[in-house]
Backbone as CSV, one residue per row, in Angstrom:
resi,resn,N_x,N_y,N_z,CA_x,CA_y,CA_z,C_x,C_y,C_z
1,UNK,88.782,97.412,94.350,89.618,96.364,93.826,90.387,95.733,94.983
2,UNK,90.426,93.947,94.609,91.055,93.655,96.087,92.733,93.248,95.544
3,UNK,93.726,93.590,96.030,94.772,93.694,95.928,95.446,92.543,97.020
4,UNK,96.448,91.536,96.636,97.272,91.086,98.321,98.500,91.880,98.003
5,UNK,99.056,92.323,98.807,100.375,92.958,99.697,101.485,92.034,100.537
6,UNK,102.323,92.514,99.373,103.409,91.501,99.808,103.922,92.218,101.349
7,UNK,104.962,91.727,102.145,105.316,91.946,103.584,106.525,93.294,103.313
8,UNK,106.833,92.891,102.040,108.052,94.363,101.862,107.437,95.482,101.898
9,UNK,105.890,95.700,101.095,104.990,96.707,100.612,105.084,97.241,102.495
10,UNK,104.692,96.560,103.245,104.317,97.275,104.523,105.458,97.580,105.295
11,UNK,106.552,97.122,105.075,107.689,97.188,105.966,107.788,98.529,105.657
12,UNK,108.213,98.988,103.967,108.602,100.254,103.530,107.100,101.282,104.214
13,UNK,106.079,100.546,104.274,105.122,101.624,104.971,105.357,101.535,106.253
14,UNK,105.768,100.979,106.812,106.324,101.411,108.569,107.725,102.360,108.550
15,UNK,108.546,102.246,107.864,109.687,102.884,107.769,109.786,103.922,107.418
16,UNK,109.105,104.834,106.231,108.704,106.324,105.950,107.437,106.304,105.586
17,UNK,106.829,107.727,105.745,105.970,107.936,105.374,106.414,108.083,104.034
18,UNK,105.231,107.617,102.818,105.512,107.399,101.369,104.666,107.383,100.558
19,UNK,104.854,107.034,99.236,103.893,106.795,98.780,102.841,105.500,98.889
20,UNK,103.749,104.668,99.341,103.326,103.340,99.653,102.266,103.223,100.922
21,UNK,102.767,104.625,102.045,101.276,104.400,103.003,100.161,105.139,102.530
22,UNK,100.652,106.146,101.742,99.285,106.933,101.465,98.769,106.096,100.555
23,UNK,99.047,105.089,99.955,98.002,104.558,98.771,97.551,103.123,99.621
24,UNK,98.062,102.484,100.350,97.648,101.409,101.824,96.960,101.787,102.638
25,UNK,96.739,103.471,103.130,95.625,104.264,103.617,94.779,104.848,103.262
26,UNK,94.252,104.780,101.706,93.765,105.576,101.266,92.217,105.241,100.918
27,UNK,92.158,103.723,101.329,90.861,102.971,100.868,90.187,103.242,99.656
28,UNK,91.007,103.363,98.578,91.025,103.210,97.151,91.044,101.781,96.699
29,UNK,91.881,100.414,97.464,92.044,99.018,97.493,91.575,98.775,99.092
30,UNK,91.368,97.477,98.451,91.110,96.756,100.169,92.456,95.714,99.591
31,UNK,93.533,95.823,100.650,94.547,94.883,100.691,94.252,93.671,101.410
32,UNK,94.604,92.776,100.738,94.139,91.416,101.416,95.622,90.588,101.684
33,UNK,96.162,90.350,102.591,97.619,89.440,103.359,97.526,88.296,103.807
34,UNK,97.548,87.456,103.786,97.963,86.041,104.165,97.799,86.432,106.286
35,UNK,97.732,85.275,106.606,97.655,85.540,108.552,99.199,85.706,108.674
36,UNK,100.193,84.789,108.208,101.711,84.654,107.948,102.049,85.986,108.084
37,UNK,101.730,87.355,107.636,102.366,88.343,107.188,102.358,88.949,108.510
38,UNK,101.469,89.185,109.012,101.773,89.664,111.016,103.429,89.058,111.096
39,UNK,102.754,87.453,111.534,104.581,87.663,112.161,105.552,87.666,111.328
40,UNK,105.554,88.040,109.673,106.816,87.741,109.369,107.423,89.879,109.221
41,UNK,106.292,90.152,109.152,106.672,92.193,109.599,107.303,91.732,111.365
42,UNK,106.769,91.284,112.316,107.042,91.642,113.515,108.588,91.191,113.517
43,UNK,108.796,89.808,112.599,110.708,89.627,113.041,111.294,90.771,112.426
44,UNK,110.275,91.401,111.731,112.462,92.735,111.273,111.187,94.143,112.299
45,UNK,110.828,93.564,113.061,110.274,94.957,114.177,111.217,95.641,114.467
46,UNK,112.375,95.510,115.057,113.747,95.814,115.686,114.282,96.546,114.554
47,UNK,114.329,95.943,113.432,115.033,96.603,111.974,113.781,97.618,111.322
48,UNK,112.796,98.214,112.015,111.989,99.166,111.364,112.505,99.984,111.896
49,UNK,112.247,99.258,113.602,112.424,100.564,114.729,113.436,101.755,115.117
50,UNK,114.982,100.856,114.311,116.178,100.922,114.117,116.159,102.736,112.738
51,UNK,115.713,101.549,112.126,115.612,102.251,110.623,115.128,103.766,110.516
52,UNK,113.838,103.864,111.493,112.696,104.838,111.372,113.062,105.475,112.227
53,UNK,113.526,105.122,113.464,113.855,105.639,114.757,112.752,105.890,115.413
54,UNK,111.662,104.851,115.637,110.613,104.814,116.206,110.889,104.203,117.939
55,UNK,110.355,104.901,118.688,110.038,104.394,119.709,109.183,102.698,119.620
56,UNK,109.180,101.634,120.341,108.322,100.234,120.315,107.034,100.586,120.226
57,UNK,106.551,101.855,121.227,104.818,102.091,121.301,104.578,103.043,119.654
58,UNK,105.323,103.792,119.000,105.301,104.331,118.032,105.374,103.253,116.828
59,UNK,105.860,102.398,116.873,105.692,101.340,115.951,104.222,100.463,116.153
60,UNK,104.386,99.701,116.858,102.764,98.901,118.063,102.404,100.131,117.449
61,UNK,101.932,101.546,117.214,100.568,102.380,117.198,100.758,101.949,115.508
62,UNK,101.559,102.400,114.747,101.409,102.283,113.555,101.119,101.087,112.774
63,UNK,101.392,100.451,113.281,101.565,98.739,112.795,100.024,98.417,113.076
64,UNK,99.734,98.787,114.056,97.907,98.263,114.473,96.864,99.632,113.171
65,UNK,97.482,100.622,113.125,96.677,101.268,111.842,96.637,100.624,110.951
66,UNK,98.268,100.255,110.458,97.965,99.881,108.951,97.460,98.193,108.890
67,UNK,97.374,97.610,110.290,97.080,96.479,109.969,95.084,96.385,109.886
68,UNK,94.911,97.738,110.219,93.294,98.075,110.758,92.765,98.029,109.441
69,UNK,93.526,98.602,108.195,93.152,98.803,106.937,93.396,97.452,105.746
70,UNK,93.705,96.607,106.651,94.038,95.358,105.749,92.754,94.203,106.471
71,UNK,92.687,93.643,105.378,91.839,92.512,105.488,92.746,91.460,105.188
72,UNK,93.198,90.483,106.759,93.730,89.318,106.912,93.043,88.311,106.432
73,UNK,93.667,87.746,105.663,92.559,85.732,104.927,92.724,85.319,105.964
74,UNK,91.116,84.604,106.283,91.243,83.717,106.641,92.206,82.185,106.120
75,UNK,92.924,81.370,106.907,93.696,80.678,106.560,92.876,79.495,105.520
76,UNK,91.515,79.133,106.034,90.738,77.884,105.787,90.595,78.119,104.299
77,UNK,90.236,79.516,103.942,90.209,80.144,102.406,91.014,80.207,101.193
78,UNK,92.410,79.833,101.836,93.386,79.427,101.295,93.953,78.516,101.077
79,UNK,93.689,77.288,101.496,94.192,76.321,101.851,93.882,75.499,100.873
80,UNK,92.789,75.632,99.969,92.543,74.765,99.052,93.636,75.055,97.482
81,UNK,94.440,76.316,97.493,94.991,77.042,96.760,96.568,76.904,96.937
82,UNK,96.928,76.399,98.032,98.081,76.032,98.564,98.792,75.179,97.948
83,UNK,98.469,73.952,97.134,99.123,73.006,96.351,99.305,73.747,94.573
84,UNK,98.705,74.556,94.392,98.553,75.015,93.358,99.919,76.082,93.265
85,UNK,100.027,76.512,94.602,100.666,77.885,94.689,102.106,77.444,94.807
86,UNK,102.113,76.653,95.365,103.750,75.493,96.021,104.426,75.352,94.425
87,UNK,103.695,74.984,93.562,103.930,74.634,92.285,104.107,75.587,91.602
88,UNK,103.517,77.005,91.757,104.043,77.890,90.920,105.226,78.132,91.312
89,UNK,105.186,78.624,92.419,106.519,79.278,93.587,107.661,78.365,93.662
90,UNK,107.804,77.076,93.566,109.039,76.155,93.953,110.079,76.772,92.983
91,UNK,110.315,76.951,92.298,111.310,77.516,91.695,111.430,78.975,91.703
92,UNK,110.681,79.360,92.116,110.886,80.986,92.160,111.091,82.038,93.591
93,UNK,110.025,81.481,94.367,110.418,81.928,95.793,109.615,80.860,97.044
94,UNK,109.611,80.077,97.112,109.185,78.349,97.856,108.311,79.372,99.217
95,UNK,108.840,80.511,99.544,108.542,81.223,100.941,107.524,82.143,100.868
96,UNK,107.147,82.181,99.200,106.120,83.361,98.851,104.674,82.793,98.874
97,UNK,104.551,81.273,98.429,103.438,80.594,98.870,102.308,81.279,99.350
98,UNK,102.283,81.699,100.410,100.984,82.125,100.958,100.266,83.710,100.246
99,UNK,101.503,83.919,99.201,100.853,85.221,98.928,100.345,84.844,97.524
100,UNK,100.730,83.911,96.719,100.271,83.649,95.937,98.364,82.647,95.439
């Protein structure tokens, strides 16, 4: 089953180990993320690293696993879905767009 994953789902999987990585690692789903979701995990990088008390290379190692197990959209694939999605989202979260 293909599932998308919002950017909170992975933050809380960088921050403890949980239930949330064992079922994101478990290749039971193939998670599918928007390209957007890379950099919008890398701005609270500092606030994982903080959080978890990860070393930068201990984060960089984990962050490249769980991103190994996700299947990034292509952007071109989405794009036709984008006016559709603007319209659901404008009143609800205008910034969630790409996951919808």
């Amino acid at each position: 089953m293909k599932l998308v994953i919002d950017s909170n789902r992975i933050i809380a999987t960088l921050i403890r180990d949980s239930t949330n990585r064992r079922i994101i690692l478990s290749q039971r789903f193939q998670f599918v993320c928007p390209p957007e979701m890379v950099d919008e995990i890398l701005k609270y990088k500092d606030f994982v690293i903080n959080k978890a008390k990860y070393t930068d290379e201990q984060f960089d190692e984990l962050f490249s696993w769980i991103l190994s197990e996700l299947r990034i959209s292509d952007i071109e694939k989405i794009d036709d879905f984008i006016p559709k999605a603007e319209a659901i989202m404008t009143e609800i979260e205008p910034t969630d767009v790409c996951f919808i």
